[in-house]
N, C-alpha and C positions, 0 to 999 in steps of 0.2 A: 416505446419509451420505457426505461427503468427508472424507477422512484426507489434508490434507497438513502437510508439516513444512517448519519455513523454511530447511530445506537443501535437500529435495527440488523446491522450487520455485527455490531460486536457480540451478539447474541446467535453467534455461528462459527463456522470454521474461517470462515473471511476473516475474521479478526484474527492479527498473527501478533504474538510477542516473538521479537525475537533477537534480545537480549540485552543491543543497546538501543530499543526504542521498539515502538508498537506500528503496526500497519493497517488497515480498514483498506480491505481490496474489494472496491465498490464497483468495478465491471471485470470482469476474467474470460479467461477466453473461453470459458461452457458459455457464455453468452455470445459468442458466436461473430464478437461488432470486429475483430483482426487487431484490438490492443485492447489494453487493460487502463483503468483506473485505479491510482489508489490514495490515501489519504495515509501519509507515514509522518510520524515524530520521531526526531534523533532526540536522544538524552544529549546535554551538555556535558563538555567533559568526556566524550566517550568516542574511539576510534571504530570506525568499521569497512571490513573491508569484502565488498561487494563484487559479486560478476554475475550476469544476467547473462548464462548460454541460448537461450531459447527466445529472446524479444529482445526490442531496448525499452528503453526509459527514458522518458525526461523528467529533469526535474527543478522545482523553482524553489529558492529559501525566501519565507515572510519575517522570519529574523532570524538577528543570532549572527 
């Protein structure tokens, strides 16, 4: 089991800005589980355009 919290990981490389919004990638694949978690805020107002070669992603909006 992993126990982290999104302060303990913004206190690393796991925490990414990355440009229009911030990420907390709270499982990866050094941990070995065959997908990733992560905890990502988009800014409002801001377009981005994303491609994941290497995994997918899901993803769910809680607003906005």
């Amino acid at each position: 089991m992993f126990v982290r919290s999104l302060k303990d990981v913004e206190a690393t490389d796991y925490f990414v800005e990355w440009g229009s919004g911030t990420s907390h990638r709270l499982l990866t694949e050094k941990d070995g589980m065959g997908f990733t978690v992560c905890h990502t805020v988009v800014r409002a107002n801001t377009v981005s355009l994303l491609e994941y070669r290497n995994h997918l992603e899901a993803c769910y909006c809680i607003a906005g």
